[in-house]
C-alpha positions in Angstrom: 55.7 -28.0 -146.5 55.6 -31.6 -145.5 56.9 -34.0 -148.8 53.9 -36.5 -149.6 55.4 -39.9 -149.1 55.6 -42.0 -152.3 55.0 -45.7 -152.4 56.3 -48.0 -154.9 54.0 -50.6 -156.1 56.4 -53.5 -154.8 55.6 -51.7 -151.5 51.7 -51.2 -151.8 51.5 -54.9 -153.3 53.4 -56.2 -149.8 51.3 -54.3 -147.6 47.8 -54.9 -149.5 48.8 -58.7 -149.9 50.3 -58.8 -146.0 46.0 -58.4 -144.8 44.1 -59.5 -147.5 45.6 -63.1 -148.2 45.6 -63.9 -144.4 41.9 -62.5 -144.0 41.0 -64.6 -147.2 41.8 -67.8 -145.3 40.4 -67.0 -141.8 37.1 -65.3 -143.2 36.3 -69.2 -145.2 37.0 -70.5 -141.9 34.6 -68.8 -140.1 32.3 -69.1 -142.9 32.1 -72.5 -142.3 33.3 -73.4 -138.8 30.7 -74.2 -136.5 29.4 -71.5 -134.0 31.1 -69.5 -136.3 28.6 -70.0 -139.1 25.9 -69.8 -136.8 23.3 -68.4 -138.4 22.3 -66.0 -135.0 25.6 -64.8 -135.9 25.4 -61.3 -137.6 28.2 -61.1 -140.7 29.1 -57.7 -139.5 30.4 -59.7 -136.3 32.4 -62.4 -138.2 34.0 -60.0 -140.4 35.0 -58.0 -137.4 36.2 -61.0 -136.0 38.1 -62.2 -139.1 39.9 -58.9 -139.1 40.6 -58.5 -135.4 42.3 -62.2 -136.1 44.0 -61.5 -139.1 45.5 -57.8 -137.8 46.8 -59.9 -134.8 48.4 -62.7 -136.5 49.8 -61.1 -139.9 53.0 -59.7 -137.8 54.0 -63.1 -137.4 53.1 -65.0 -140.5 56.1 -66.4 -142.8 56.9 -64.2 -146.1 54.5 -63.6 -148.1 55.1 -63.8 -152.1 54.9 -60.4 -154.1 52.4 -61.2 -156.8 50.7 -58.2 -158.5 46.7 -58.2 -157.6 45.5 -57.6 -161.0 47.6 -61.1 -162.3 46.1 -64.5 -162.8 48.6 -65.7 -160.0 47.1 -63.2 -157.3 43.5 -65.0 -158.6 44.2 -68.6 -158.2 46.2 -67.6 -154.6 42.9 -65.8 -153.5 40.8 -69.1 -154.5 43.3 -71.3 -153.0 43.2 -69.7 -149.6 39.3 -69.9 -149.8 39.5 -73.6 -150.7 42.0 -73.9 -147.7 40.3 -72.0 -144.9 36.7 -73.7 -146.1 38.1 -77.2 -145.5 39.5 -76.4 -142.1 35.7 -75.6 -141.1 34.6 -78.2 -143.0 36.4 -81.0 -141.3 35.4 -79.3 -137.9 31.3 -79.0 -139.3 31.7 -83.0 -139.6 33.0 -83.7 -136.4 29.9 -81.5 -135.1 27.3 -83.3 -137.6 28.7 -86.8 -136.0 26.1 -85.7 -132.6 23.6 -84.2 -134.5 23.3 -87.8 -136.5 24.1 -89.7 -133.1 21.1 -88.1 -131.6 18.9 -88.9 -134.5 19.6 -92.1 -134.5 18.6 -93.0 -131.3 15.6 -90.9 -132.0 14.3 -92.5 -134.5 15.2 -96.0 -132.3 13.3 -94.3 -128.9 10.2 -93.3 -131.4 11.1 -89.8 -130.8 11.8 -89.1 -134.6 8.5 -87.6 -134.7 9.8 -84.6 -132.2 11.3 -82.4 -134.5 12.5 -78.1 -134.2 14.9 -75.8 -136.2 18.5 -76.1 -135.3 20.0 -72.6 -134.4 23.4 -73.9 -135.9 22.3 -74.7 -139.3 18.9 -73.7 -139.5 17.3 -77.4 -140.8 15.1 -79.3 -139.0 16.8 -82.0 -136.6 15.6 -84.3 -133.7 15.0 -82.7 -130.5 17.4 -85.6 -129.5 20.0 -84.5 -132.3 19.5 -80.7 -130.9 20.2 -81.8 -127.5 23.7 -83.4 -128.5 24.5 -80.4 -130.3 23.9 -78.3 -127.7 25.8 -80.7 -125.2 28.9 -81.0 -128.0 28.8 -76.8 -128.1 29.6 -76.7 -124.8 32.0 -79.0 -124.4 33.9 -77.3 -127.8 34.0 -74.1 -125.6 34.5 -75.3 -122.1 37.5 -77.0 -123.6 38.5 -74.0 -125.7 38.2 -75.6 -129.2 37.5 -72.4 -130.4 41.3 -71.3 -129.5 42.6 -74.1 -130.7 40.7 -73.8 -134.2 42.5 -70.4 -134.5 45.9 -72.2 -133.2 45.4 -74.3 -136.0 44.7 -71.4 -138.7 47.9 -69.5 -137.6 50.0 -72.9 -138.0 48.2 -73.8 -141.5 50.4 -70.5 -142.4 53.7 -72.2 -141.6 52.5 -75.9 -142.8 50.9 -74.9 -146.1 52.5 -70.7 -147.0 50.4 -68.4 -149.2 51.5 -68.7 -152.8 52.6 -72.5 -152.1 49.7 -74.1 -153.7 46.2 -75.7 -152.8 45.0 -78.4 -151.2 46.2 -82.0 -152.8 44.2 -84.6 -154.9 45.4 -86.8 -151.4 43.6 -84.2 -148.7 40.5 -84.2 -150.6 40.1 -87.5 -150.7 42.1 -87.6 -147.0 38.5 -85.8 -146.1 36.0 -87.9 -148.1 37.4 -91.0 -146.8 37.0 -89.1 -142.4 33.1 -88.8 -143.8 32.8 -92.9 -143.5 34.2 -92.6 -140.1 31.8 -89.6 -139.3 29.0 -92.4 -139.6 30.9 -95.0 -137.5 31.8 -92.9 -134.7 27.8 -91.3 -134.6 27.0 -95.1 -134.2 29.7 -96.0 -131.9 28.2 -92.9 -129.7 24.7 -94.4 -129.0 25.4 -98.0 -129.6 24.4 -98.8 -125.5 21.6 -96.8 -125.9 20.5 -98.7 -129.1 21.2 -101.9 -127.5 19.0 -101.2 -124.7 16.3 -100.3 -126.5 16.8 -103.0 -128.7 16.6 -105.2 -125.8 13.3 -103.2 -124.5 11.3 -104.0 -127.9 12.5 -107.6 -127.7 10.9 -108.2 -124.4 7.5 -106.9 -125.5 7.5 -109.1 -128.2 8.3 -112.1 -126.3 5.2 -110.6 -123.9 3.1 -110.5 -126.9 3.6 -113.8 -127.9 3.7 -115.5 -124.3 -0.3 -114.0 -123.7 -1.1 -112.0 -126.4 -4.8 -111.4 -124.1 -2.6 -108.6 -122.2 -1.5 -106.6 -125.5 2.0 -105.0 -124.5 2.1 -102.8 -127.3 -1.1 -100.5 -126.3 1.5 -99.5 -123.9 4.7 -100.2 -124.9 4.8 -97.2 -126.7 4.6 -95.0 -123.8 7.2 -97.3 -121.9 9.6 -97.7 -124.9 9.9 -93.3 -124.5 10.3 -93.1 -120.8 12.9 -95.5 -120.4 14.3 -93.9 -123.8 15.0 -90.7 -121.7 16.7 -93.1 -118.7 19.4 -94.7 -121.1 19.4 -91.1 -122.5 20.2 -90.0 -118.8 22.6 -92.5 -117.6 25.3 -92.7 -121.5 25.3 -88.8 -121.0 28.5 -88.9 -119.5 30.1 -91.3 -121.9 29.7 -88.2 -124.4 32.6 -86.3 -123.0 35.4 -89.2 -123.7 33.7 -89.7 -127.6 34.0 -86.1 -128.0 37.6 -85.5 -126.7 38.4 -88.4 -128.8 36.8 -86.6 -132.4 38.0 -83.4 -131.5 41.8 -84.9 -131.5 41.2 -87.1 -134.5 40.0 -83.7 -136.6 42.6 -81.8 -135.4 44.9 -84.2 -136.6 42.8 -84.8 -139.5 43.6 -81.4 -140.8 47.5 -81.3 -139.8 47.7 -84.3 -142.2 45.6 -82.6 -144.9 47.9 -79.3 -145.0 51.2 -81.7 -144.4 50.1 -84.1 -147.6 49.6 -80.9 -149.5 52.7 -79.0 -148.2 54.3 -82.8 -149.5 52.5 -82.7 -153.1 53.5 -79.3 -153.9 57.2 -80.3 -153.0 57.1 -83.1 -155.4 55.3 -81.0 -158.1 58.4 -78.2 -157.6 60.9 -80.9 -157.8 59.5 -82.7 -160.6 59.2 -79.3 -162.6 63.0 -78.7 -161.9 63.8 -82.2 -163.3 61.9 -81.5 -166.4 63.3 -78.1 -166.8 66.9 -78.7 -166.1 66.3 -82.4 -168.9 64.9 -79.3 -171.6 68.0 -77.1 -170.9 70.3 -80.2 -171.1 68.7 -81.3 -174.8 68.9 -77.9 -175.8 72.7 -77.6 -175.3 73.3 -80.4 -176.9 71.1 -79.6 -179.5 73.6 -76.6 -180.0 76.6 -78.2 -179.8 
């Protein structure tokens, strides 16, 4: 007879913790990351994916803390690795949103706002415009593999910010509001030539209107605004690649700095508890004495 094997509940705790921690983080990633949170995505694919990730990278993640699952520690651990993997996603979803409102923009500038369908990403209604620089941004992502790099990036947030050694800071959070202000700068910065062109465009029909107004431009200005819309449309296409190498670095780096001011918070907050304890332990023997 074979002796059943009997586990310890410091044993069972390490292995139970070793999986579901690390799939806590990467399953709020892909919750939110684009392509990811694709809504043509079945769950029962993401899940399989957030578990084929986290089985491949739990060998190599730091030491995990022992913390017993039923505690209130193990709780706020489990939210803070949501909270952590869901900004990660986050940060990328706004670097994807800057297109999306790049390309409405110019829409609504080329009188193609009125052109609208259901993005396959989010499932709102966007400019075709918008859906066309998504689709274009998508691409590029893969062709460059962002994807890798956003799971690069998930296994080093485990050696930046450890399980068990806090959340995100008061700083990262507003580190992130504060990249939202640039996400509307940078989806202006994308189509400013195109914006100037047409800008340029509805300028000379009004100097035509006003220089014989007999020959009534705007009957057909319309029509001419749209078809030179899709020419300037044509020929900034390639300026998309540099813009989008350019966000992709600056949200990468966006996030390092998030995990690195929180890593730096919880440090302080450790240190600063220290100085208080070791102050109480110090009045308290003289208290005795």
């Amino acid at each position: 007879m074979f002796a059943t094997p009997v586990f310890s509940t410091a044993e069972i705790t390490a292995f139970v913790g070793a999986f579901i921690w690390p799939f806590t983080r990467i399953s709020a990633m892909m919750l939110v990351a684009p392509i990811f949170s694709a809504k043509s995505i079945p769950v029962k694919f993401r899940v399989a994916m957030a578990i084929a990730i986290t089985l491949v990278i739990t060998p190599v993640l730091p030491p995990l803390p022992l913390v017993d699952f039923l505690s209130a520690q193990a709780v706020l651990i489990l939210i803070h690795q949501v909270i952590i993997g869901a900004i990660m996603g986050f940060a990328l979803q706004l670097a994807f949103n800057i297109f999306v409102m790049s390309g409405h923009i110019l829409a609504m500038q080329a009188g193609l706002g009125f052109s609208m369908m259901n993005s396959p990403q989010d499932g709102v209604q966007v400019t075709v415009v918008g859906q066309l620089y998504l689709m274009l941004a998508t691409l590029l992502y893969l062709a460059l593999d962002g994807h890798l790099i956003l799971i690069r990036e998930v296994l080093n947030s485990f050696y930046l910010l450890p399980i068990g050694a806090g959340g995100i800071s008061t700083t990262g959070y507003w580190l992130l509001v504060n990249w939202g202000s640039h996400m509307f700068l940078s989806a202006v910065m994308i189509v400013l030539p195109a914006i100037t062109a047409l800008l340029m465009v509805n300028v000379s029909f009004g100097v035509m209107s006003k220089a014989s107004p007999q020959l009534n431009p705007f009957s057909v200005g319309f029509l001419i605004t749209i078809i030179l819309a899709f020419a300037i449309i044509y020929v900034t296409l390639p300026t998309l690649v540099p813009h989008f190498e350019t966000i992709m670095t600056e949200v990468f780096q966006l996030i390092q700095d998030i995990l690195q001011l929180s890593v730096s918070s919880a440090s302080l907050r450790d240190a600063l508890s220290d100085v208080v304890t070791l102050n109480f332990m110090s009045i308290a023997t003289r208290g005795t004495f």
